[in-house]
N, C-alpha and C positions, 0 to 999 in steps of 0.2 A: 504494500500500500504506500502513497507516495503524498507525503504531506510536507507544504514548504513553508519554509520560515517566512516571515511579514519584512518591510522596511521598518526601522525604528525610528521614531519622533523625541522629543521632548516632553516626557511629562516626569520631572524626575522624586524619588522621595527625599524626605527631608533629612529624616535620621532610620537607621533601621532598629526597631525595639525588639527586646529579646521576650518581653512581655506585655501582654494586652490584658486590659483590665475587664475591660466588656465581655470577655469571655465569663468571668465568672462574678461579676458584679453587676449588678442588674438593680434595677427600680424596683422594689421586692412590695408586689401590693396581691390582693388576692382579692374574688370575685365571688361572695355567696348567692345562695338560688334569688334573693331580694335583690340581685344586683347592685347593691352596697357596695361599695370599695374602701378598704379597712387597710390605712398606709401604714407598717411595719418599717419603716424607712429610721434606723436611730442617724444620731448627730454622726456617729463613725463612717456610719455609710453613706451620708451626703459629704464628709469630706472625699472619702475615694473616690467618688461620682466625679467630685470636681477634680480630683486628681486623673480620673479614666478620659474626660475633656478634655486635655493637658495632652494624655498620650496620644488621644487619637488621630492629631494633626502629625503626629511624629512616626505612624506605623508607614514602614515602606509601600511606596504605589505598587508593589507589583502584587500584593495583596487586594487592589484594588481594582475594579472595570469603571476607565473613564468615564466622563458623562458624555464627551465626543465620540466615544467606540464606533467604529465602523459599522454600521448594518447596513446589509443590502438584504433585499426581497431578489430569491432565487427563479429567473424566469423559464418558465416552462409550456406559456401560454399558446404558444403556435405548435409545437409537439405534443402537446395534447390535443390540439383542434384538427390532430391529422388523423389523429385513432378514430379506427371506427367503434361503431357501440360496444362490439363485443370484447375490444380491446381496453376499451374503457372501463368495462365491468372488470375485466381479468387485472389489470391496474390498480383500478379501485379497492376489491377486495385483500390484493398482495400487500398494498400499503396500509390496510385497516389493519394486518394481521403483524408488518413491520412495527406502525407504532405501540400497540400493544405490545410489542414483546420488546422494544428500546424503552420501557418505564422497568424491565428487570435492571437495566446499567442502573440507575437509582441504589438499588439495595446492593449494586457491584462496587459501590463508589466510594461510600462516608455512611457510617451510623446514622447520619443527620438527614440525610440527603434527602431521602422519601416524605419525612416528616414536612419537611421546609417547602417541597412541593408542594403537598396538600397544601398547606396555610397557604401556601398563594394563590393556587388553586382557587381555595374558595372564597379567597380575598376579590380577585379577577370576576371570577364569576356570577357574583353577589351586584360588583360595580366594575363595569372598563378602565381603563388608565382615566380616562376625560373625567370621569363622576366620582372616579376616588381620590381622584386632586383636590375637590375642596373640602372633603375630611380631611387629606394633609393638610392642607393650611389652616383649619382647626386647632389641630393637633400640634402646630405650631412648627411643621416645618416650610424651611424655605423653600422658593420655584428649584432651586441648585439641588436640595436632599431629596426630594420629590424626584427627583430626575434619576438624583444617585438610585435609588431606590426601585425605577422602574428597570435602570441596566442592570441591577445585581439579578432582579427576575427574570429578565432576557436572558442573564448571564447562564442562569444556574436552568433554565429550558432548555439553549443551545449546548450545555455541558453534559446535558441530564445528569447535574449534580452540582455541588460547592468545589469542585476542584476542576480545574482547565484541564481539558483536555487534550490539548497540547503543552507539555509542560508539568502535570500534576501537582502546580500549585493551588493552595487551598484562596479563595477568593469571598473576601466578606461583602457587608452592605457600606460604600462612604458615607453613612452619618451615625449619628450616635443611639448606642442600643433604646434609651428609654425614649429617645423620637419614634423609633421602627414601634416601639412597645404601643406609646401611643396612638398611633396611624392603626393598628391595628382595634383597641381599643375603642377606637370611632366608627370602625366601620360598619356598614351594613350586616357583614357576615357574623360579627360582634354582635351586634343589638337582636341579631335572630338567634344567634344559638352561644350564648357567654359562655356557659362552662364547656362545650366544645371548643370553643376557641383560645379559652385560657388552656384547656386540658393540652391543648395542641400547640400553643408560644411556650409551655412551659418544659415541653418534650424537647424542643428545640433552639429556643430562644440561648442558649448557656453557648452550645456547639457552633452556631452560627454565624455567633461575632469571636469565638476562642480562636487564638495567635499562639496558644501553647507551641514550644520548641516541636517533637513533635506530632501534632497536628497540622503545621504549618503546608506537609508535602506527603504524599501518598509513599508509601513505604512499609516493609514487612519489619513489626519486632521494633526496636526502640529507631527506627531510622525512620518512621512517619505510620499513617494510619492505610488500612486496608481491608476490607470485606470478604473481601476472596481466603482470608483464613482467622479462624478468631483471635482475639485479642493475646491469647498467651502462647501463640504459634511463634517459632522464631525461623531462624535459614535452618539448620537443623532438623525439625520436624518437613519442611517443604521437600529438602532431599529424602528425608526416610517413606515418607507418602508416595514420592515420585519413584523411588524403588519397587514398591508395594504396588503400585500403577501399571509398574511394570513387568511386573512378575504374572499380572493378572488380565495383564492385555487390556486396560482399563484405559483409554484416553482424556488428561486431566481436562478436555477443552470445557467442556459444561460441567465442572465440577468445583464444589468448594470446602475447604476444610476445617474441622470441629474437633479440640481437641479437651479431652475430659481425662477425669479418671477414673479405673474400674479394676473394684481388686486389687487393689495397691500396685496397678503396672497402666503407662501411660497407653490411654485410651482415644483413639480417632474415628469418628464421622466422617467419611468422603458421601458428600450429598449431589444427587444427580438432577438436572433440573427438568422436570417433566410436570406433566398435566397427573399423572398418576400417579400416590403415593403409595401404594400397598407391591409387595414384595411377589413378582409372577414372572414368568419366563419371558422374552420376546421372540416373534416368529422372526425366526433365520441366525439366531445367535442358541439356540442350543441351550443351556440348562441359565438359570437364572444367575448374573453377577450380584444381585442384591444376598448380605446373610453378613455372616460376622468368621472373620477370620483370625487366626493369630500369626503375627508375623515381627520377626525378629525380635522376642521379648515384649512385643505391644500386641494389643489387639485394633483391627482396623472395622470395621460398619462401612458395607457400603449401603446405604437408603438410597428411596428416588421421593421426588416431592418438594425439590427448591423451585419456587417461584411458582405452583403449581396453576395458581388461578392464571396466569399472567403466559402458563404455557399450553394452556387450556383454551384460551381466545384467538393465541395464535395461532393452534392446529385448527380450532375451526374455522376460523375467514382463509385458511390453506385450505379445506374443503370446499369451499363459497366459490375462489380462485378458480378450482379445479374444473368446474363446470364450466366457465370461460376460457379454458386454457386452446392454444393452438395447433396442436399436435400430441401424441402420442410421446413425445420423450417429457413436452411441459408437465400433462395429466400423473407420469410415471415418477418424475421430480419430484411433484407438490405431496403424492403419496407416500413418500418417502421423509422428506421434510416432516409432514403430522407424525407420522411414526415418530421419531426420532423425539418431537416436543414431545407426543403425549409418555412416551417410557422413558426419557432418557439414553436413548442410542445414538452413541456415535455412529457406529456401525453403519445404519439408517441416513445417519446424515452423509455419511461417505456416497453412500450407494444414491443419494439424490444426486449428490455432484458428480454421479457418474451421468444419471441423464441431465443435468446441466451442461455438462461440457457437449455431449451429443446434440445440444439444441443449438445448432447453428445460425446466426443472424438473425434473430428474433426482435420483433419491431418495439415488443417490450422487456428490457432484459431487468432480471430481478436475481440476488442472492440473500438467501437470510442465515443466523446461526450464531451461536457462539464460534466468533472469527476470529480477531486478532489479540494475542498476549501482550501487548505491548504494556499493560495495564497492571498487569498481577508481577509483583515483584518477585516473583521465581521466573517466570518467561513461560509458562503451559499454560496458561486460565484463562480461556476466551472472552473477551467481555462480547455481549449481544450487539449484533448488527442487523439491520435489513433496508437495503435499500430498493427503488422501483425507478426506472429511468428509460425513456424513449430517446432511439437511436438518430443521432444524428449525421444523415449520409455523407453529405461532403467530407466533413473531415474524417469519418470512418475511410475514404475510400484509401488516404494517405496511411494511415496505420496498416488497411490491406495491404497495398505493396510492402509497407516495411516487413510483416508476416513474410508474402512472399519472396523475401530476401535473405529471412533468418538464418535459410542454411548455407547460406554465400558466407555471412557474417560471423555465425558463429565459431568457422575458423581461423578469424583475425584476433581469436582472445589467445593470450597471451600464458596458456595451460596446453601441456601436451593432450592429445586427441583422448590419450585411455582416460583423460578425467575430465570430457562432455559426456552427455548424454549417448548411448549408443543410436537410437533416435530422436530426431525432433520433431516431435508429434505439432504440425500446424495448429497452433491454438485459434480465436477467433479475438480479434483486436478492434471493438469498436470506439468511436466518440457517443456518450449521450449526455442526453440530457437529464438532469437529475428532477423528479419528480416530487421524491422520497426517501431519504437518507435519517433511518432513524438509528440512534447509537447516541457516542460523546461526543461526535464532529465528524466533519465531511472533508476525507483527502481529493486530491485532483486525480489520483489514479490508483486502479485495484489490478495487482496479480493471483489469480487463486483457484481455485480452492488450496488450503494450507498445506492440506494431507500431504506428506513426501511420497507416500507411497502412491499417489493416484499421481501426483504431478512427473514423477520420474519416468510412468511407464503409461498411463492413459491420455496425460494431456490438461490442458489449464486454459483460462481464459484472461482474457485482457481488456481491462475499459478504461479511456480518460472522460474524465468528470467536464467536458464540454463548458459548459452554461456556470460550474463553478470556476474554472479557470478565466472566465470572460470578468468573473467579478472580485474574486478573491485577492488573485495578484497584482493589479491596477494598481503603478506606483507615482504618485507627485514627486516632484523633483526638490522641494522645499522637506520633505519627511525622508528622502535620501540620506544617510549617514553611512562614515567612513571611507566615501570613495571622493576620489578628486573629480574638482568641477568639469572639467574635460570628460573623464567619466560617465557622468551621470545624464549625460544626452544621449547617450551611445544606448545606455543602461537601460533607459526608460525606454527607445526606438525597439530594443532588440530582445527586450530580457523575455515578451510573449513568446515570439518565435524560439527563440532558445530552449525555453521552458517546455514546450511543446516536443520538442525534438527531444531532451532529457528525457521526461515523462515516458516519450514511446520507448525509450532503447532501457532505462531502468525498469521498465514494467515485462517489456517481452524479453530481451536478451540481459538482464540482469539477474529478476529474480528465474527465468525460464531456461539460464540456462546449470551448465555443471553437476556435475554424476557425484552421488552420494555412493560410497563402498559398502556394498553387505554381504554379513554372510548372515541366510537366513535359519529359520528355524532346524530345517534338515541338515546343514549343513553345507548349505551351495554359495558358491560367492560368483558376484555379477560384474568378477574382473577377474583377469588374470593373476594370480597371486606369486605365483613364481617369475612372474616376466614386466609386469608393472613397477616402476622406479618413481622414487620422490625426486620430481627434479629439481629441490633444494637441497637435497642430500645426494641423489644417485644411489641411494641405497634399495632396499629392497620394503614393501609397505608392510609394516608391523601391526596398523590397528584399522580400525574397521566400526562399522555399525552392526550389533547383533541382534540375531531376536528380532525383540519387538521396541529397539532403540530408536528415538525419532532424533533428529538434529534438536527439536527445540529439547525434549528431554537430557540430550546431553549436555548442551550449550546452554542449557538454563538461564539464566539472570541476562548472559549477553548474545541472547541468538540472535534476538530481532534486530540490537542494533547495529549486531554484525553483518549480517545479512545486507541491513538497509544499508551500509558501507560499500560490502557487494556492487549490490546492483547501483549506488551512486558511481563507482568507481568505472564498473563498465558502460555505463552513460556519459562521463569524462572521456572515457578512452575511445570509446566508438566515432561519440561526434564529430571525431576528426577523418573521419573515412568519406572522402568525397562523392563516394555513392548515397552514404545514408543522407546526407546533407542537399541531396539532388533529391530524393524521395519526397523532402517537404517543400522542395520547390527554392531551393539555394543555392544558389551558383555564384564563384566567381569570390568576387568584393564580399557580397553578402554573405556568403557562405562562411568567409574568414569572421566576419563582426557575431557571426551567431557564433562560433567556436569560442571565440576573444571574452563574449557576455556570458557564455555557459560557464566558463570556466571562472570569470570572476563572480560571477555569483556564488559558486560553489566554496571558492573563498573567504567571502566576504558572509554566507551564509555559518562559514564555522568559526567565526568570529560570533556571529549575533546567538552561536549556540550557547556560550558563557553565560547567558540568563538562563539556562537548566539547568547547569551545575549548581547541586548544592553543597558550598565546604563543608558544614557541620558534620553532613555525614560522608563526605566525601564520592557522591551519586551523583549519575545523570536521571533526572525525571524525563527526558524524551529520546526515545532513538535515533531519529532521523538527526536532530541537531546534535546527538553526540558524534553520529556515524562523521558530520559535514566536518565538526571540529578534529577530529581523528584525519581524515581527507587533510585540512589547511597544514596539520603539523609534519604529515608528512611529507607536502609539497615547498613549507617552511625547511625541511631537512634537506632537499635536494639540494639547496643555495644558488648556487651561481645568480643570484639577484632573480630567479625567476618571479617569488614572491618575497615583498619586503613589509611588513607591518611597523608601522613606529606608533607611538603615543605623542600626544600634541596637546596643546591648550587652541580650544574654538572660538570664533569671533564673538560668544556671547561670554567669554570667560570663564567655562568650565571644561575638565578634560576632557578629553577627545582622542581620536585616534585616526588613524590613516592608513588603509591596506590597498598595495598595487599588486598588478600583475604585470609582467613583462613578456607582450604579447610575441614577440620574434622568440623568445623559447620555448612558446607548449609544445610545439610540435617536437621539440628534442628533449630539452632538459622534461620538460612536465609529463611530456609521454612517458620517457623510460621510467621514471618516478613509479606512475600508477603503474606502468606494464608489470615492475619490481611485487609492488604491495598487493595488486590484482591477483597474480599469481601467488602468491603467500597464503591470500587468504584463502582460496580456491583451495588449495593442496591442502590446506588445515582440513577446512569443511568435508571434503571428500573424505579423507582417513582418519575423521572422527579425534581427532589430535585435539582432547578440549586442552589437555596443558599448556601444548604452544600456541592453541590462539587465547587462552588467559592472558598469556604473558603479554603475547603479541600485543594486542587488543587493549587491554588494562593498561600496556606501556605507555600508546599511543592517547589515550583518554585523561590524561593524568593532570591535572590543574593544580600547579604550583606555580611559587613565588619565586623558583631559584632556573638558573637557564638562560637562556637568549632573551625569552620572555617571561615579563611577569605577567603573566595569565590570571592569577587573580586579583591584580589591582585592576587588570583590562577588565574583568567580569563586573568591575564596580561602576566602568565608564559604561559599557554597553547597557547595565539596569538604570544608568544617570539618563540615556536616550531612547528608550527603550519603546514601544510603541506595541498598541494590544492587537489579539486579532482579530479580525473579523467576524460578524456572527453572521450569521446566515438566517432569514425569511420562509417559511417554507411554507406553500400551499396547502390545503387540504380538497380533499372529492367526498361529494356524498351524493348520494340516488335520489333521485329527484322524477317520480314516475317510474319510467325502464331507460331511461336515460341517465347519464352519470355528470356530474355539474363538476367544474373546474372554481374551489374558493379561494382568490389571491389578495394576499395583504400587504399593507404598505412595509416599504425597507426602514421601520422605527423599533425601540423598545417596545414601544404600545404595540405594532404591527408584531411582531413576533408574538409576545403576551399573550394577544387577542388567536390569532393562531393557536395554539398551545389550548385556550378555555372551551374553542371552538372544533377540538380534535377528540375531544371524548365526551361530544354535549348527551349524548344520547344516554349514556348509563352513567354518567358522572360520579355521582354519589357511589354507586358500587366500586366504584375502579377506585376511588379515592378510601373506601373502607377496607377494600382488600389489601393496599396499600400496607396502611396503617396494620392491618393486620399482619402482613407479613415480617414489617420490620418491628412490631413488639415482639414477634416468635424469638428470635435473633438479639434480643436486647442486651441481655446478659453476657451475651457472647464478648462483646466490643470490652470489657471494663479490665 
């Protein structure tokens, strides 16, 4: 999946505090059935009050979402007016059954997350952004908090949750806790149901403004917060699960971990998320994985039933789907899909994506599931996706020829033959349009299905995000930082086209291509063992993937941002092949200015990665910008002036920085570089070598103060101009007779908002009980 870093602006913080008061000081009043308010407030606690005022100007912005933040409304209006009816129902439906199952990331995200919904939920719903502005100003706050106040709910719809999605920093409300208290207090949702709504600020209200160390950033064990395993799990328990996962042929992707004690020996829940909680066989898997095992001095429980109501809506608008579907591989997909929600089978979901890739060109293409790890701090735990998107021809037709070229190209990488793929299975490569992208966020391009096993030997598919890339990356020249004025004309002209070209070569020939070693369960290996040579060593290949070993199982913590390293790297290396540069229509002059901006982007993008880095714990919270920063150090290594970074003071008087590229040496110095580290990482990944790409890998990631560069005094410049991302607008469809209606909103806070009240009007109150219900189950888990 391919998700790119923003330009940064100026919005910088003042001081960064190591404590936030509002987390756990609060306006302390309570609501009996007379609707009395009986203030509990001693003199102690209005001095802290006014001491929490004090901090709150001082907590760092990157805890914060602008009042300016970028929203756009995502356009899809002319790709839907092309479907016909019946493609509109099959549309319709998929995305009914997407959003309902992106409200699971919620309970994948923060303790809090579910909770803080609701209340806005029925905050929104009660009153619009328009008619609950003048309770705020009741309630006393400014036109400026009011504002804050509608982006942190935009914020925390387009997150589905308190933490960024990009990034896994945790994100509060800008104003101060006993204003939000109050706003709430006044509202209509208030005056209809008080002790529901107290019962529901008071579940919440503590987590939602907390700055605690951490809670600060998503993280497994004392290095931030996570859902995906209970509170007293550490790395420790993740690898012994992950062993036990694996002994039992169990794939972690929809699974989350529970750990207890029983009989004086540590105790685990692995919970699977389905519609079905009672313990029975599935047809085609053979005797049942639910029951209780003992493994290595522990006992492990596998149950089914996480998320149950929530995988229960999704299998059935996947049957609603079904009757709209286009074909006989769609009908045999979406049956597959239900299966999988209502029991909890990977299995089921494998064998959907085997009729998804069989469905060639389809006018509406859709994948759902627990998809990408990039979330769960071991690297196995899917968090929920589903998207629904109409294809957009023209530019698909440029991705077709590049498909058609992949086997010309694929022997320009810079890995000997025995470690490609023995085939390369044509995948299907289109542009669309995004319709429906339910999850934490919307990248610009998808490679998948995940599975190694399916993508090694059946084949995989490929989409860029069209209609998001038209709005996402759109950069002003005034929010440019780091690059010289000269620069940034070139930057802004070329950096689409460039971007376009990356996208296709990191999605098809990055993550699509290079052979994974196995030897499988019988004994068979899917390479020569006696004749195959590491060609960093020349020696003979000593390890391998066994079994039921996956890359991410092995590579754990750092697959995904290894991978997404990968395929940056062969998107570097490729773009300079004058064929693939003809394929988007580049020749010549142009062709050199798209290689020149790709490359500095890629640069200049592993600079702006320093805002993921967290020192405290010494973590990256996002892959892709670790992958781009790993990319700059080592293009920083090759020297010869290819790339030069200095630190500077800016005409507004604060630090700054400056990163070139020296365009007369990619093609020497910067090629051999990647061709070098390309091939490094490639040979790792194949022979399952997790030690040397720890090393590798972890070397290359490493932010310190000592060096050529001081990297994290730069990490201080880049959070000083730092600039948020983007939220995204996104329609909704509802039936309307036998016909299906296209509802689009405006590119605002309120327009999102209103979206989001208007996406589950019909059973509201149930989707909002279940909610609540699911994350009381779990409460105890988090402490």
């Amino acid at each position: 999946m391919y998700f790119a870093g923003h330009a940064n602006c100026s919005r910088p913080g003042i001081i960064t505090s190591n404590a936030f008061l509002f987390g756990v000081i609060g306006l302390s009043t309570s609501t009996g059935s007379t609707g009395k308010i009986f203030s509990t407030v001693s003199i102690v606690l209005k001095r802290q009050l006014q001491a929490s005022r004090l901090l709150f100007t001082m907590v760092d912005s990157q805890y914060f979402l602008p009042n300016d933040i970028g929203i756009s409304a995502l356009d899809c209006t002319e790709a839907f007016r092309l479907l016909s009816p019946r493609e509109k129902l099959y549309a319709h439906y998929l995305s009914r059954s997407a959003w309902y199952g992106g409200l699971a990331v919620l309970l994948q995200t923060s303790p809090e997350s579910a909770s803080i919904f609701v209340l806005l939920q029925r905050l929104f719903r009660k009153q619009p952004a328009a008619q609950l502005e003048s309770m705020a100003t009741a309630a006393g706050l400014s036109p400026e908090e009011y504002q804050a106040f509608l982006v942190y709910a935009a914020g925390l719809y387009a997150n589905m949750g308190n933490y960024k999605s990009f990034g896994d920093t945790k994100f509060i409300p800008n104003l101060p806790q006993e204003k939000l208290k109050a706003l709430v207090w006044q509202s209509q949702a208030f005056q209809d149901s008080p002790s529901e709504m107290e019962a529901l600020w008071d579940s919440c209200s503590t987590l939602l403004f907390s700055l605690e160390d951490q809670q600060k950033q998503l993280g497994l064990g004392d290095k931030g917060v996570t859902t995906y395993f209970s509170g007293n799990c550490c790395l420790e328990d993740a690898e012994l699960a992950q062993k036990f996962l694996d002994s039992k042929n169990l794939s972690a992707y929809n699974t989350r971990l529970f750990k207890n004690k029983s009989e004086g020996k540590a105790s685990y829940e692995v919970r699977l998320a389905s519609a079905v909680q009672k313990d029975c066989a599935v047809e085609g898997e053979g005797e049942t994985r639910c029951g209780r095992y003992d493994f290595e001095d522990c006992v492990f429980t596998v149950s089914r039933g996480d998320y149950a109501y929530l995988m229960k809506k999704v299998s059935e608008n996947l049957e609603k789907a079904k009757d709209h579907a286009a074909n006989e591989n769609q009908k045999r997909m979406l049956e597959e899909y239900a299966q999988s929600f209502t029991f909890g089978s990977i299995e089921a979901h494998k064998e959907g994506s085997r009729f998804w890739i069989k469905d060639k060109g389809p006018i509406v293409e859709s994948y759902i599931g627990f998809i990408e790890s990039y979330r769960d701090p071991f690297g196995s735990r899917g968090e929920f996706e589903g998207f629904v998107a109409v294809v957009n021809k023209a530019m698909s037709e440029r991705f077709a020829k590049l498909v058609s070229s992949a086997e010309v190209l694929l022997p320009e990488l810079p890995w000997p033959k025995d470690f490609e793929k023995d085939r390369f299975l044509l995948p299907d490569f289109t542009s669309l349009d995004v319709l429906t992208f339910a999850g934490s966020g919307i990248p610009a391009g998808i490679n998948i299905p995940n599975y190694d096993d399916i993508r090694q030997s059946e084949g995989f598919k490929n989409v860029s995000l069209g209609n998001v890339l038209a709005v996402a990356y759109a950069t002003q020249k005034d929010k440019l930082t780091f690059l010289d004025e000269e620069d940034k004309d070139m930057y802004i002209k070329w950096k689409g086209p460039s971007f376009e070209v990356q996208v296709g070569l990191h999605e098809l020939l990055g993550h699509g291509s290079g052979k994974l070693f196995v030897q499988d369960e019988k004994g068979t290996f899917n390479f020569e063992q006696d004749n195959v040579r590491n060609p960093e060593t020349g020696e003979q290949i000593t390890t391998w993937y066994k079994g039921n070993e996956t890359w991410d199982s092995k590579f754990s913590t750092i697959s995904c941002s290894y991978e997404e390293c990968r395929a940056e790297c062969v998107g570097l290396y490729l773009c300079l092949n004058k064929h693939v540069l003809s394929i988007f229509g580049h020749e010549d002059e142009d062709a050199e200015e798209v290689v020149y901006i790709n490359w500095l982007n890629m640069v200049r993008a592993g600079l702006l990665g320093l805002e993921f880095f967290t020192p405290e714990s010494k973590s990256w919270r996002q892959a892709h910008m670790q992958a781009r920063f790993v990319i700059l150090r080592v293009l920083l290594e090759a020297g010869e002036g290819l790339v030069t970074l200095k630190e500077s003071i800016g005409k507004d008087g604060r630090p700054d920085a400056l990163i070139t590229l020296d365009r007369s040496k990619v093609h020497t110095v910067g090629k051999a570089a990647i061709e070098r580290f390309l091939c490094k990482l490639q040979v790792i990944k194949s022979t399952a070598d997790v030690e040397g790409g720890r090393a590798l890998y972890e070397g290359y990631s490493a932010v310190s103060d000592t060096g050529s560069h001081n990297f994290l005094h730069l990490r201080e410049t880049v959070l000083l101009r730092k600039e948020a991302r983007k939220m995204f607008v996104q329609a909704n469809t509802r039936v309307k007779g036998e016909s299906v209606e296209l509802v689009e909103y405006e590119g605002s806070a309120a327009g999102l908002i209103r979206s989001f009240t208007e996406r589950f009007a019909d059973d509201a109150e149930e989707v909002e009980a279940h909610l609540l219900e699911l994350n009381k189950r779990d409460a105890s888990c988090w402490c």
